[in-house]
N, C-alpha and C positions, 0 to 999 in steps of 0.2 A: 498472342495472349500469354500473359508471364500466370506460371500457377503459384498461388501463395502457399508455402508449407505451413499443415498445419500443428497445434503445438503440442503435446501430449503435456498430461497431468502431470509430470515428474519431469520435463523440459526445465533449463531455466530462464527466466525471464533476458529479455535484451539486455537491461541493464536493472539495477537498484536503484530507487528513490532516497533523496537524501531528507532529511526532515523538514528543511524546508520547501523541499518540490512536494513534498505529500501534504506542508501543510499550505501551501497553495493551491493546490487539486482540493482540497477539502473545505475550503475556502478560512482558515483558521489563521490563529496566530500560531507561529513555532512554540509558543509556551505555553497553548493549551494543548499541543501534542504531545509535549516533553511532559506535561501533568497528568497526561493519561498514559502515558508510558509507565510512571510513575505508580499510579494506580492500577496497571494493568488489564485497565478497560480501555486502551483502542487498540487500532490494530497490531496484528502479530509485525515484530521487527526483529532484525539482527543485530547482534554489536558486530562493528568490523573494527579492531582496535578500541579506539575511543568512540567510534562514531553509529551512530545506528542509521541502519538502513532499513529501506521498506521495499517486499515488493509488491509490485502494482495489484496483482493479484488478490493478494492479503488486504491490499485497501479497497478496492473492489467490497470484495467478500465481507468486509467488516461496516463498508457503510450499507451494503443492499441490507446484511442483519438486523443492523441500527436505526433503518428505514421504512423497511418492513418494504420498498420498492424493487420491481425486478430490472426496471430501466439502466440502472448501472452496471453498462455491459462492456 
């Protein structure tokens, strides 16, 4: 039996989401992500140079808000 570790709140994620793997998980077009990045109504992102990332967690955490559902886990 392998033990899964588990992650603490301040861990970081395996990897970053690129915009458009978030806005495929989210079922969207990359350009209504990029216009709520815009507007600063979705989820929390980083700029890593030019490019923003997402972590998983953050888009988690911003659709269960936006949903009012606990299923996205």
């Amino acid at each position: 039996m392998t033990r899964r570790k588990r992650e603490s709140p301040d861990s970081l994620p395996e990897r970053l989401w690129t915009v458009e793997e978030t806005a495929e998980f989210l079922v969207i077009p990359a350009a209504t992500l990029y216009q709520l990045n815009h507007k600063r109504t979705g989820p929390r992102f980083f700029r890593v140079g030019r490019y923003c990332r997402y972590d998983p967690r953050d888009v988690l955490a911003w659709l269960r808000l936006h949903t009012g559902s606990p299923e996205f886990t």
